[in-house]
Each structure stands twice: as C-alpha cells, then as structure tokens.
N, CA and C atoms as a LAMMPS dump frame, in Angstrom:
ITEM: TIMESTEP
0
ITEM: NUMBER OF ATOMS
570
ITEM: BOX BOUNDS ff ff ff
-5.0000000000000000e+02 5.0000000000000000e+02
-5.0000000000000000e+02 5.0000000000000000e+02
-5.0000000000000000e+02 5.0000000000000000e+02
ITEM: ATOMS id mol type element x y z
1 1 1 N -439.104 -26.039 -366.29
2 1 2 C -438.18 -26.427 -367.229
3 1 3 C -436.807 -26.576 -366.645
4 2 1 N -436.176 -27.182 -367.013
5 2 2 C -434.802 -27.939 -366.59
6 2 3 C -433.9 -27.336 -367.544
7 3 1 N -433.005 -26.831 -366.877
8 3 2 C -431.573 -26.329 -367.884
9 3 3 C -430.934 -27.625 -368.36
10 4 1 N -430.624 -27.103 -369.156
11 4 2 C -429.484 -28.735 -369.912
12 4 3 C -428.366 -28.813 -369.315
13 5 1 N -427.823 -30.109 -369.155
14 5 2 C -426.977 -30.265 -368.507
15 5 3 C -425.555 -29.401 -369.368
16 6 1 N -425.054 -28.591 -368.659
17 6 2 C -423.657 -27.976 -369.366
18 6 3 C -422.525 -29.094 -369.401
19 7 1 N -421.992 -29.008 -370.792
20 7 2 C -421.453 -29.759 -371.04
21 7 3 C -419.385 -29.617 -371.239
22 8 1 N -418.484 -29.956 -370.911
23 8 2 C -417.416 -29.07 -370.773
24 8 3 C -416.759 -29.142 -371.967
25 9 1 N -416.54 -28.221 -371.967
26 9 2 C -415.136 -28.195 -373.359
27 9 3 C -413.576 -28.911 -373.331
28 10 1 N -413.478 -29.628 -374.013
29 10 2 C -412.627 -30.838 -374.159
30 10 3 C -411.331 -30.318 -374.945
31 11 1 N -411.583 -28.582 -375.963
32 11 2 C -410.413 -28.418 -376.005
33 11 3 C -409.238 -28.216 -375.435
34 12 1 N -409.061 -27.437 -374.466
35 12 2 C -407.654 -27.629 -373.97
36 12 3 C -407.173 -28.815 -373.241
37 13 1 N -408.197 -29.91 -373.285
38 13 2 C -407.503 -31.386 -373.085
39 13 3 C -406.871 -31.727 -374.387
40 14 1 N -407.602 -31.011 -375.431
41 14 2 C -406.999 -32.046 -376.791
42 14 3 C -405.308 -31.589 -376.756
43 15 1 N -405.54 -29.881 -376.741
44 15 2 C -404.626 -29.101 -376.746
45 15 3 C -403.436 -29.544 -375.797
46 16 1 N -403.63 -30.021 -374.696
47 16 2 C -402.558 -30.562 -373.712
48 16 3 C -402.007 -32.156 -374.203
49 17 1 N -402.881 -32.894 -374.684
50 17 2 C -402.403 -33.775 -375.312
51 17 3 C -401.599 -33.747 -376.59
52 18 1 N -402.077 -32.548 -377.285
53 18 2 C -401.35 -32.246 -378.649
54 18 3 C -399.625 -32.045 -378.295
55 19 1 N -399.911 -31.307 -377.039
56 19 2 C -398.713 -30.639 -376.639
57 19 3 C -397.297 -31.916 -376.165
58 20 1 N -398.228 -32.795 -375.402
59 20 2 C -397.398 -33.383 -374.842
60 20 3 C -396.764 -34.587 -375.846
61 21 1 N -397.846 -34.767 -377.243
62 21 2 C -397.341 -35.739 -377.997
63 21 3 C -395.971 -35.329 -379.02
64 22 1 N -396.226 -33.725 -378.918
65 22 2 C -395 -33.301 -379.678
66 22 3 C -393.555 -33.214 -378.82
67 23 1 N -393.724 -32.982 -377.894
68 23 2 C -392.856 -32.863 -376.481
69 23 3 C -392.196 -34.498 -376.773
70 24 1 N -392.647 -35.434 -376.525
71 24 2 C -392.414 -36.804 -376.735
72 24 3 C -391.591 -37.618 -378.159
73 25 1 N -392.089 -36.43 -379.259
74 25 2 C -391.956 -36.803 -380.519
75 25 3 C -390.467 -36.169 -380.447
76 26 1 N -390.739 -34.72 -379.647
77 26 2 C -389.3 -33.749 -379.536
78 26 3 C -387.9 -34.976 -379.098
79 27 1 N -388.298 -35.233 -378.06
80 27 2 C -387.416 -35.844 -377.199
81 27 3 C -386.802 -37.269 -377.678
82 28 1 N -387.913 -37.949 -378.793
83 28 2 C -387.204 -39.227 -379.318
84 28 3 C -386.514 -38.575 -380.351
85 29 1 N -386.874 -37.772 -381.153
86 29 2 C -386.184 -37.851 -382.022
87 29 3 C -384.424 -37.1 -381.864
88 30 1 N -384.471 -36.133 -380.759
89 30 2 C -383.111 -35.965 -379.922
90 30 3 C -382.401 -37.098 -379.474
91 31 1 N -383.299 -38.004 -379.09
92 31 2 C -382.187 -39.052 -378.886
93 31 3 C -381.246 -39.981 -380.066
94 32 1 N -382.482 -40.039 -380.65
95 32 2 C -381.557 -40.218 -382.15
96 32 3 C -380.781 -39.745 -382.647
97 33 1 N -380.911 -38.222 -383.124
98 33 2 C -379.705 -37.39 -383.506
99 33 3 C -378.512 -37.918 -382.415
100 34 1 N -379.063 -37.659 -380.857
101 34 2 C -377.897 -38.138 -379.947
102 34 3 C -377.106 -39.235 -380.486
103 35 1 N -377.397 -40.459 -380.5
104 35 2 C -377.142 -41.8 -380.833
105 35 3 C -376.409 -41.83 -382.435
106 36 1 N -376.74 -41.132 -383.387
107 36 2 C -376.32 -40.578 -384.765
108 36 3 C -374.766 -40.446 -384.17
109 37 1 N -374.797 -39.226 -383.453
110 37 2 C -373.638 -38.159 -383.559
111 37 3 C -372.611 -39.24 -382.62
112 38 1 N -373.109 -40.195 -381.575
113 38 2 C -372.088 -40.679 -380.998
114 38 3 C -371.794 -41.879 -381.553
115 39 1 N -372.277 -42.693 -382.611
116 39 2 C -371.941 -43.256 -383.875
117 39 3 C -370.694 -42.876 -384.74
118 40 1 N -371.264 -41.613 -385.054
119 40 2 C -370.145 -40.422 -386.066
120 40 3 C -368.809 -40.328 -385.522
121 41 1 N -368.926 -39.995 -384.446
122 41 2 C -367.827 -39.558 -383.239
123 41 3 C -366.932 -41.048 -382.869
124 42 1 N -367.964 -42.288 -382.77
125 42 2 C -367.085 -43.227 -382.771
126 42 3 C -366.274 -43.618 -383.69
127 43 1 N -367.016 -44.011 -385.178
128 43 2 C -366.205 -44.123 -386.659
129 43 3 C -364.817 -43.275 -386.608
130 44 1 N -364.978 -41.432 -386.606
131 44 2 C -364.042 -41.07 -386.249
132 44 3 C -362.777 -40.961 -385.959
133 45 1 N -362.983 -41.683 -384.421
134 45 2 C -362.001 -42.302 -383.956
135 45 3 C -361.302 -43.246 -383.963
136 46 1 N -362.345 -44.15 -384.181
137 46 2 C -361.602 -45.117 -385.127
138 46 3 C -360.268 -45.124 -386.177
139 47 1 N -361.012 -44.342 -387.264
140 47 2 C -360.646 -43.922 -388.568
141 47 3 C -358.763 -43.283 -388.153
142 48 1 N -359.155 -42.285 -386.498
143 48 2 C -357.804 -41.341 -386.57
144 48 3 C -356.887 -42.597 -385.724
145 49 1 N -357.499 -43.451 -384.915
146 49 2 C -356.403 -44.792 -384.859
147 49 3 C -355.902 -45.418 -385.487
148 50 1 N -356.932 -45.805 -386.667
149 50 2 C -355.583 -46.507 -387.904
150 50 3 C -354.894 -45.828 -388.375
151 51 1 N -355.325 -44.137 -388.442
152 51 2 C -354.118 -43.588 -389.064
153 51 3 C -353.068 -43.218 -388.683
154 52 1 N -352.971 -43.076 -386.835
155 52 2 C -352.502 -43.092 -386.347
156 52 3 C -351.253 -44.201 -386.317
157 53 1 N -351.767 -45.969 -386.666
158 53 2 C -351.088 -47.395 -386.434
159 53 3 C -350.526 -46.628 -387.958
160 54 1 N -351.207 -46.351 -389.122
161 54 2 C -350.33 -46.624 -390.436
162 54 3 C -348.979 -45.478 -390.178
163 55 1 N -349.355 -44.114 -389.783
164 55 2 C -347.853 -43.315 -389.099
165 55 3 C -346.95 -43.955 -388.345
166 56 1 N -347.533 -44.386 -387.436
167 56 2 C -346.303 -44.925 -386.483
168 56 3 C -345.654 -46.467 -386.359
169 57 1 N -346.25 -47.109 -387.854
170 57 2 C -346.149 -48.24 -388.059
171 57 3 C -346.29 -49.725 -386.825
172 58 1 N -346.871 -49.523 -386.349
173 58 2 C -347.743 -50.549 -385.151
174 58 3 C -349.025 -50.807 -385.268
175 59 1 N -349.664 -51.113 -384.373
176 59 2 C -351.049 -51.719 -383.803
177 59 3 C -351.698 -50.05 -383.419
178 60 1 N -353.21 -50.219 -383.615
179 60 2 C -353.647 -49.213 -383.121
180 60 3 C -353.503 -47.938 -381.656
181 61 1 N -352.19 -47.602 -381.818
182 61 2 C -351.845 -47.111 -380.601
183 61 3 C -352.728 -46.453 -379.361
184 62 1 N -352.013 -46.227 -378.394
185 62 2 C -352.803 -45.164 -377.603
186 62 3 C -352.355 -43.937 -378.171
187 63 1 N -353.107 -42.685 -377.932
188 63 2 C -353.085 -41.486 -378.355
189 63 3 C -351.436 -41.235 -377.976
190 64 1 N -351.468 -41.316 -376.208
191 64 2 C -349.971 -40.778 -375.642
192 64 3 C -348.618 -41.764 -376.062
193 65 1 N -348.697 -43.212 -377.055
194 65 2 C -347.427 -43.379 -377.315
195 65 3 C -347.315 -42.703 -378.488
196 66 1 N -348.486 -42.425 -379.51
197 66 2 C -348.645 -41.694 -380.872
198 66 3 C -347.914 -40.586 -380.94
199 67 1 N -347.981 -39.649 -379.438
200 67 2 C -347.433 -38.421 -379.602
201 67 3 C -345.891 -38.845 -379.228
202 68 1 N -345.419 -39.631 -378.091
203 68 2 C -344.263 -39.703 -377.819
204 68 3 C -343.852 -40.288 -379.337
205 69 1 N -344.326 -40.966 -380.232
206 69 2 C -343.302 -41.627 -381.282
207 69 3 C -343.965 -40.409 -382.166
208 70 1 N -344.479 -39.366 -382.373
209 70 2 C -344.144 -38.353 -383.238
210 70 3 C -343.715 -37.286 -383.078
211 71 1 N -343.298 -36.934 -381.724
212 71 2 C -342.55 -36.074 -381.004
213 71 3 C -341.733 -35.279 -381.885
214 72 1 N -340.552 -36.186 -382.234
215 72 2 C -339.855 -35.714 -383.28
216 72 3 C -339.905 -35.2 -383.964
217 73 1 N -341.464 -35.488 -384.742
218 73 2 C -341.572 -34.981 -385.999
219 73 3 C -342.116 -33.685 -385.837
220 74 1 N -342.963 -33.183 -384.592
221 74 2 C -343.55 -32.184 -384.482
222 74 3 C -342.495 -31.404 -384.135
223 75 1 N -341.063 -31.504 -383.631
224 75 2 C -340.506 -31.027 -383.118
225 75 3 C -339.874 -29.974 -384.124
226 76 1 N -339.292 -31.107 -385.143
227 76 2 C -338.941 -30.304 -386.636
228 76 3 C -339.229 -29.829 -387.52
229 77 1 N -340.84 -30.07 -387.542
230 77 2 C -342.026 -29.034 -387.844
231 77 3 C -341.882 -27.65 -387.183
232 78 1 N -342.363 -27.816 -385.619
233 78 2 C -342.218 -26.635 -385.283
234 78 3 C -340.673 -25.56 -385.666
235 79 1 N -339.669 -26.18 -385.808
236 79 2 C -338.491 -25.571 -385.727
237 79 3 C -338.502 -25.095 -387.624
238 80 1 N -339.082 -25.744 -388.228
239 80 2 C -338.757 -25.428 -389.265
240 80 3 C -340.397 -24.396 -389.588
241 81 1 N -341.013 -24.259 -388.892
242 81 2 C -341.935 -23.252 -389.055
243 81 3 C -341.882 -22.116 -388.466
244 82 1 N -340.657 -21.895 -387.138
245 82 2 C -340.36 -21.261 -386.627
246 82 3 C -339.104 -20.275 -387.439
247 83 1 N -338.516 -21.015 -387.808
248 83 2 C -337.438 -20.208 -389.266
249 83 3 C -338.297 -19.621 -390.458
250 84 1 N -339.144 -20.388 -391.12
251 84 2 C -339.995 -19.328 -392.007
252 84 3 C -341.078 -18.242 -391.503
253 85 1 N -340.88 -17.971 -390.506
254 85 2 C -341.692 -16.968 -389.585
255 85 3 C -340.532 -15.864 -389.63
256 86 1 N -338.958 -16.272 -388.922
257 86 2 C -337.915 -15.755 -388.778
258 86 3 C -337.785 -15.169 -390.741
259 87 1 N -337.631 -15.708 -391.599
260 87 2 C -337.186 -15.366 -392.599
261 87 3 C -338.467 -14.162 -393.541
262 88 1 N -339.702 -14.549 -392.903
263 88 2 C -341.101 -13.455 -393.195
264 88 3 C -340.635 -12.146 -392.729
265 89 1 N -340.136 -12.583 -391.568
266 89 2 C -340.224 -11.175 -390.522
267 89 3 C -338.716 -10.804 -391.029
268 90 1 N -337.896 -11.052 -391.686
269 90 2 C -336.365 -10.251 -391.815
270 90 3 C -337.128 -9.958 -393.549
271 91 1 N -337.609 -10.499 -394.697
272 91 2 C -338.04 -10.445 -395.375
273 91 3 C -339.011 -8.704 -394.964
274 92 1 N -340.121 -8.611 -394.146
275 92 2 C -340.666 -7.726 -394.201
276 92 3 C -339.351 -6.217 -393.775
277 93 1 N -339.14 -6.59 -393.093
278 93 2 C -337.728 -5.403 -392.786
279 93 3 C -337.583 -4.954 -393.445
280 94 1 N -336.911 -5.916 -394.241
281 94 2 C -336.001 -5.621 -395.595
282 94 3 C -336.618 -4.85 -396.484
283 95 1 N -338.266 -5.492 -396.199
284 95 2 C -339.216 -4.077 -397.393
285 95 3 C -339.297 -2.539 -396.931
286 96 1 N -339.854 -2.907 -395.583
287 96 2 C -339.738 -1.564 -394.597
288 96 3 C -338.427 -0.512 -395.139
289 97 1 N -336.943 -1.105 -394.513
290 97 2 C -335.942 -0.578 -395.062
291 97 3 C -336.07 0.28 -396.552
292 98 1 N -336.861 -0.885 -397.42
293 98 2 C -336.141 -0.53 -398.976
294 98 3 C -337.542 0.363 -399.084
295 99 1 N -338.578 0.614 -398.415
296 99 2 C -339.493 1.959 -398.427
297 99 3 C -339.361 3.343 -398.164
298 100 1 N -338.101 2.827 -397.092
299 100 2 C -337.6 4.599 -396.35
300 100 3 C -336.85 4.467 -397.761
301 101 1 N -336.139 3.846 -398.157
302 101 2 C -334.795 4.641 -399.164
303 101 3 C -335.482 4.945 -400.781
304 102 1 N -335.105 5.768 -401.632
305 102 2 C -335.195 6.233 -403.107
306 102 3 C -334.939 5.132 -403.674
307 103 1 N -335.44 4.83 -404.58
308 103 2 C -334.972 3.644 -405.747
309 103 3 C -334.499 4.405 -406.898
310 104 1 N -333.203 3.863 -407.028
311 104 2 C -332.654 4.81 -408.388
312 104 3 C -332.49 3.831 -409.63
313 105 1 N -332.965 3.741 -410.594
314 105 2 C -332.656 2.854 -411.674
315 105 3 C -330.91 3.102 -412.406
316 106 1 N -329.818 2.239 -412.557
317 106 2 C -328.719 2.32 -412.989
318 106 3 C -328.841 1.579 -414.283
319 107 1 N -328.459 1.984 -415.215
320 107 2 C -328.814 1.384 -416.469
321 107 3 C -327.213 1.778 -417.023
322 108 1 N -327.036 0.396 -417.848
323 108 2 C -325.278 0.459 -418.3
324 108 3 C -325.19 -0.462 -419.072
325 109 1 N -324.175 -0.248 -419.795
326 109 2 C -324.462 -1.276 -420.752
327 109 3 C -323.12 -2.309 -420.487
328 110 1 N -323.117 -3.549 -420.819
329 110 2 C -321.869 -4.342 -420.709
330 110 3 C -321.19 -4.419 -421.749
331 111 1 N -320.132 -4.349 -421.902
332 111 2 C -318.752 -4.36 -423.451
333 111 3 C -318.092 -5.731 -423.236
334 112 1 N -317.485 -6.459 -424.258
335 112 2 C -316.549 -7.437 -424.105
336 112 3 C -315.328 -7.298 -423.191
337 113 1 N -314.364 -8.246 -422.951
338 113 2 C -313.525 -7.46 -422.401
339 113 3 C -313.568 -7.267 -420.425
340 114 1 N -314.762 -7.48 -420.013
341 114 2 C -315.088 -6.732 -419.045
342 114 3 C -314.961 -5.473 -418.429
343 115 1 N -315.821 -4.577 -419.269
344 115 2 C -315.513 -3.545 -419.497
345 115 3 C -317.405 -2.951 -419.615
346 116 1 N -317.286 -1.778 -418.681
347 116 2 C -319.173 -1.096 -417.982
348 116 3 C -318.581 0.347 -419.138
349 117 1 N -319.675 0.329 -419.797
350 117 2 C -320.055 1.736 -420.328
351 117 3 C -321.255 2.224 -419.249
352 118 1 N -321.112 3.609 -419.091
353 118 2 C -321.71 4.144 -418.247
354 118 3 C -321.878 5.839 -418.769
355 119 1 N -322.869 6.634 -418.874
356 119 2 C -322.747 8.077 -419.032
357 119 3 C -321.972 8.094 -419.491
358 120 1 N -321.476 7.36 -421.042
359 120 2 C -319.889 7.898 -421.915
360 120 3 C -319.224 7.808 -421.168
361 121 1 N -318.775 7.173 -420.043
362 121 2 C -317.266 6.423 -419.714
363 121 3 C -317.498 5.506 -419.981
364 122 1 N -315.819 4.828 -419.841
365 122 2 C -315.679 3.361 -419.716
366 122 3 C -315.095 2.746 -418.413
367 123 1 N -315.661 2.046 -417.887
368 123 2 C -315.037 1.361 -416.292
369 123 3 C -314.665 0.02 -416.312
370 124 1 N -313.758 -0.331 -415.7
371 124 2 C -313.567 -1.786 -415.485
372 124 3 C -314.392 -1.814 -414.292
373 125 1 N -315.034 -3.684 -414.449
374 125 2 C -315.591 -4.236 -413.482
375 125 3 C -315.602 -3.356 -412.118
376 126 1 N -314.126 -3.846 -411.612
377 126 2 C -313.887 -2.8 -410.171
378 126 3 C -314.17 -1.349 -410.17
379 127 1 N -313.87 -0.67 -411.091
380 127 2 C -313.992 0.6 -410.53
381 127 3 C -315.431 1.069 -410.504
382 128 1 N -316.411 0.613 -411.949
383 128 2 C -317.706 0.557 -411.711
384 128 3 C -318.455 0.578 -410.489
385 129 1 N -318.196 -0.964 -409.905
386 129 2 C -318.728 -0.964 -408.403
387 129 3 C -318.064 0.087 -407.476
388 130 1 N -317.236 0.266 -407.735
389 130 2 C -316.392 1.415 -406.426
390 130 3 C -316.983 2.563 -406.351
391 131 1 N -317.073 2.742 -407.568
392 131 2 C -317.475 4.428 -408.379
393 131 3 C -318.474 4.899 -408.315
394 132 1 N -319.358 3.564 -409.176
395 132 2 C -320.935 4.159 -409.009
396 132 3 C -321.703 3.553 -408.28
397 133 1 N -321.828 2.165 -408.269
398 133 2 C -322.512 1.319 -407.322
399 133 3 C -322.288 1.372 -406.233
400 134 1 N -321.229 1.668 -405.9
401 134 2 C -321.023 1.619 -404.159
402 134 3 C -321.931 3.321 -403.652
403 135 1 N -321.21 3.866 -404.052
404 135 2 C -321.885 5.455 -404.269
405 135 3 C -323.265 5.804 -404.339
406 136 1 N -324.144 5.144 -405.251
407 136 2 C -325.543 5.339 -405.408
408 136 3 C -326.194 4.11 -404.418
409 137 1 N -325.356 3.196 -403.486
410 137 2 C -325.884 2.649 -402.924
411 137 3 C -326.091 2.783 -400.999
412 138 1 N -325.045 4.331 -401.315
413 138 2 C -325.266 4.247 -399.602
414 138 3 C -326.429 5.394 -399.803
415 139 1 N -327.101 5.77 -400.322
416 139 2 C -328.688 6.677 -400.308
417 139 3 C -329.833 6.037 -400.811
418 140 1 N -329.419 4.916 -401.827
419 140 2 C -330.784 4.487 -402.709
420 140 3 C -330.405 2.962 -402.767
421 141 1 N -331.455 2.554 -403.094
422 141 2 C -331.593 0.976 -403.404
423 141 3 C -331.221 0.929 -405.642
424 142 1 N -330.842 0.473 -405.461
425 142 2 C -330.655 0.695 -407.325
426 142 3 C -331.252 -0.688 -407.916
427 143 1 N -332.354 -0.042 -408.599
428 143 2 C -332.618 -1.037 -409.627
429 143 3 C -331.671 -0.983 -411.243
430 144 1 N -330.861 -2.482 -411.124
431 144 2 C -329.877 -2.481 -411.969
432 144 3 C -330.732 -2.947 -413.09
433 145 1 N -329.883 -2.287 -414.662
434 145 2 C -330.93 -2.572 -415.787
435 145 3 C -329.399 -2.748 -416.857
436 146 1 N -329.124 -3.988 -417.33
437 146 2 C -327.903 -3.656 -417.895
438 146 3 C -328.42 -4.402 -419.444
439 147 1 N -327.748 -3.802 -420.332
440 147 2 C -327.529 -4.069 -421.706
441 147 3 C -326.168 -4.501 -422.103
442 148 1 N -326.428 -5.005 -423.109
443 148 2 C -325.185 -5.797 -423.979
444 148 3 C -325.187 -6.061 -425.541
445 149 1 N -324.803 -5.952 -426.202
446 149 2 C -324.51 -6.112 -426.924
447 149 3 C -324.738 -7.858 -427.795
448 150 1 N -325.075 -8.635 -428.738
449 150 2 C -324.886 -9.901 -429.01
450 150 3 C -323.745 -10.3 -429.189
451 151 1 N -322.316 -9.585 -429.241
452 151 2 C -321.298 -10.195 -429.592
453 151 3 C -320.705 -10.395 -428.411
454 152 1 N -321.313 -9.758 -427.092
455 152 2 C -320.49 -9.674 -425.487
456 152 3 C -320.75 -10.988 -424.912
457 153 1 N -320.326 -11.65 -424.691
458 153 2 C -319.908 -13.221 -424.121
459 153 3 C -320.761 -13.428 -422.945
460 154 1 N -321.901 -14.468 -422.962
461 154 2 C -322.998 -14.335 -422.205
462 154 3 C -322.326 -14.736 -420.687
463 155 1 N -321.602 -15.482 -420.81
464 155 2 C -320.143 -15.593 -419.271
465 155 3 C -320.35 -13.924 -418.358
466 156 1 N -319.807 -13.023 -419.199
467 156 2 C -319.435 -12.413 -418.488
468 156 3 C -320.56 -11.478 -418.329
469 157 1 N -321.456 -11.496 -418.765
470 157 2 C -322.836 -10.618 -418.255
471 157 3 C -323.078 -11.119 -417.278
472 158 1 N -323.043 -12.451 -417.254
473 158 2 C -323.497 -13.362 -415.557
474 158 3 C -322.984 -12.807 -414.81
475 159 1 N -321.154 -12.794 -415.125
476 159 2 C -320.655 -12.928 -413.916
477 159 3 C -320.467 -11.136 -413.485
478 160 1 N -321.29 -10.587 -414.551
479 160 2 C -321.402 -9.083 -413.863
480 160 3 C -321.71 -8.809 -412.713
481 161 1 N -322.989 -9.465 -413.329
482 161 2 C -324.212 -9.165 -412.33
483 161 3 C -324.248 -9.806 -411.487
484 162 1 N -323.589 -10.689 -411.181
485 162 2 C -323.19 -11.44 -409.807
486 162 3 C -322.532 -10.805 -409.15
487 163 1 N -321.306 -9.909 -409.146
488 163 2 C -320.523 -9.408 -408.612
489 163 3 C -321.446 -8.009 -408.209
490 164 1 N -322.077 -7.531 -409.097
491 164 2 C -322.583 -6.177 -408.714
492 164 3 C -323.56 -6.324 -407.514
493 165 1 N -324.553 -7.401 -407.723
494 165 2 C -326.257 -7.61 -406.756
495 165 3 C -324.978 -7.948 -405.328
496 166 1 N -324.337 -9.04 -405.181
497 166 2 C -323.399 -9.605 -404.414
498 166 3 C -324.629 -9.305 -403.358
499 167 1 N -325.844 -10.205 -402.866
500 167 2 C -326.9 -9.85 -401.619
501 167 3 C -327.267 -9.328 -401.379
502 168 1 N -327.306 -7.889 -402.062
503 168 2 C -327.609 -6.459 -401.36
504 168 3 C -329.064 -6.691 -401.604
505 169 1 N -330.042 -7.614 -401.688
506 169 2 C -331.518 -7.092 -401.379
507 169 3 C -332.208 -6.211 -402.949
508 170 1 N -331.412 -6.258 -403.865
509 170 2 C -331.703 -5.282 -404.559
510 170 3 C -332.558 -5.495 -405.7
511 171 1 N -332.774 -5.249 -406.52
512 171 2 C -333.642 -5.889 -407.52
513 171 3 C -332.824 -5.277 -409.109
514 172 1 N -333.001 -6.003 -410.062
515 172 2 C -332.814 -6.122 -411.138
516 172 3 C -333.545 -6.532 -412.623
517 173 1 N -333.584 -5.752 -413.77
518 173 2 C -334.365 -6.205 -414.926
519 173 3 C -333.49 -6.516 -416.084
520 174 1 N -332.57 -7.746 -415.198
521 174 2 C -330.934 -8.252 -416.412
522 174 3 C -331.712 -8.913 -417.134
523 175 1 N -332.597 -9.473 -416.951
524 175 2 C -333.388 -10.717 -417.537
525 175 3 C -334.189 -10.202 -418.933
526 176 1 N -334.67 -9.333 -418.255
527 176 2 C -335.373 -8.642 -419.544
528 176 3 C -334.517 -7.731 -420.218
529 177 1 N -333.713 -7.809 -420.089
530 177 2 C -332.931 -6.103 -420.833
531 177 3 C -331.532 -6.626 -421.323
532 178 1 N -330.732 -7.488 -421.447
533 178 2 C -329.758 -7.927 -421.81
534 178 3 C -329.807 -7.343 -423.179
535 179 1 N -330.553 -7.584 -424.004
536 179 2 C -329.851 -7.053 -425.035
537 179 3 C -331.731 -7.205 -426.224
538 180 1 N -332.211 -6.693 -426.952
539 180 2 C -333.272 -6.542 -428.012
540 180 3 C -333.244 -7.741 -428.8
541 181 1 N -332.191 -8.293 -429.472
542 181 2 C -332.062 -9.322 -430.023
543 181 3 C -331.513 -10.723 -429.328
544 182 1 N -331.209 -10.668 -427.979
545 182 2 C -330.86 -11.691 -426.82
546 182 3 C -331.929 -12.29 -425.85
547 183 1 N -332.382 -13.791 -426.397
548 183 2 C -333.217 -14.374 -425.568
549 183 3 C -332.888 -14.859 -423.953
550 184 1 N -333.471 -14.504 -422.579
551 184 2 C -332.669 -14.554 -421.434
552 184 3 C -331.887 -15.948 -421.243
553 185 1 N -332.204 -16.995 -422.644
554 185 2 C -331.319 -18.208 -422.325
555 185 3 C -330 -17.791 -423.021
556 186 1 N -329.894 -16.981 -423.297
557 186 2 C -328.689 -16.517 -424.039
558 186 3 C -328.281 -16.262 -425.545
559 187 1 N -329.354 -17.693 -426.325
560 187 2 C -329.5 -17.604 -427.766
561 187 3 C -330.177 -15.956 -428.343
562 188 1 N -329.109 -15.894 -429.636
563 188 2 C -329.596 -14.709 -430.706
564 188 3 C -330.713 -14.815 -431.134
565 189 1 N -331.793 -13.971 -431.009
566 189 2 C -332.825 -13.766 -431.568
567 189 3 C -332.758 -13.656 -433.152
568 190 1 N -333.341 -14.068 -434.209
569 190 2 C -333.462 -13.871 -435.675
570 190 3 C -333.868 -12.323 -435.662
C-alpha cells in the first residue's frame, strides 16, 4: 500500500497574502490622508495671503514685506500690552499693600454749607481731611461711607468726595449711601 501523497497547507500563504493586502491597503490610504492634509495646508495659505494683501492693502505679499509693513503695528501692540502688564502688576501691589493694612469704615454725614458731621462734631471740608482722614489714613485704608441729607446740594457731595478719595487707592459706598430717599443720579426718591 502506498501512502497518500501529503498534501501542504496553504494557510499561512493565505495568511501572508492577507497580510500583505492590508499592508498595501495601509499605505494607500496614508497617502491619501497625505495628499488631503497637503491640500488643507495649501488652501490655508492661500486663505492667510489674501488676508495678508486685504491688511496691507496690495497684491498677495511675501510673508517678509507683510511683516516689515506691519511692523508698526506689532510694535504698538506690543508696547501697549506691555503697559497693561505694567498697570496689572502696580494694580496687584496696590492689593498686596491694602492686605497688610486694617480697613476702617468712616461713615459721616454731609450738611449744606460744606460742612462734615462726624461723631457729633462739625468740620469744615479742610479740617475733616486734616483731622480725621489724614489721621485714620496713615494706619488703615478707609472705606468712606457718607450720607446726606435731600436738601444738601448734590454739587457738593461730589465735590466732597472728590477732594477726600483725591487717588488714594481707596474704596467707597457714596453711591449707595448718599442718602435713603436719594437716587445715585441725584433725583428724590417718592
């Protein structure tokens, strides 16, 4: 008797072919995405040349006259971004500062006349600031809170409190507190 002829197994040919058709399938379809993206990338550029010609009012420039003719503008960008950096950073200080010190609330009322009721005195403008404001201001930050009266002349509440804040960083609740029946535009409340 005769053995049968052995016959070979053909899977790992299929298997190597399977392999190599995906390998192939891999590689076209990378090139596509490739070809996609350098499509994308061209439009792009395109797109940032005209916007480039509509800024600098010309023909589609080169990149390096784009920057020399916006030079300028970046220049005063930077300088003016360089001052609100400067004004953040004196701004944060200023908080720092007003954290070490006490906040004292000064509450007073304004009279016609120009004339500060205070703890049952009466002060003129000047001596007020001399007296008490200057005084409670070399230890504490003072939150000013002033009242008035509806018959006290909305002029001179302004020009109180202008004279008193005069920059000091300080904060104030004139706005809200002028007076119970006084809207902060100045009109009498019903």
């Amino acid at each position: 008797m005769s053995l049968p002829i052995e016959k070979r197994s053909q899977g790992p040919l299929v298997a190597t072919i399977d392999l190599l058709f995906l390998l192939i399938c891999f590689f076209i379809l990378l090139l596509f995405f490739m070809q996609q993206q350098g499509k994308e990338a061209q439009s792009q550029l395109e797109a940032a040349q005209e916007t480039l010609a509509r800024i600098t009012g010309g023909t589609a420039p080169d990149v390096r006259e784009a920057l020399k003719t916006l030079e300028p503008l970046l220049e005063t960008f930077m300088v003016k971004q360089r001052e609100q950096v400067e004004r953040q950073r004196a701004l944060a200080a200023r908080d720092a500062r007003r954290r070490q010190r006490e906040s004292v609330r000064l509450a007073y009322v304004v009279l016609p006349g120009n004339r500060v009721s205070y703890e049952g005195r009466l002060y003129s403008l000047t001596e007020f600031r001399g007296q008490v404001v200057d005084r409670l201001r070399q230890k504490n930050w003072v939150a000013f809170r002033a009242t008035a009266s509806p018959e006290t002349p909305f002029g001179e509440v302004v020009a109180h409190r202008r004279l008193l804040l005069e920059n000091m960083g300080e904060f104030d609740t004139y706005w809200d507190s002028v007076s119970e029946n006084r809207t902060p535009d100045g009109k009498t409340r019903p």
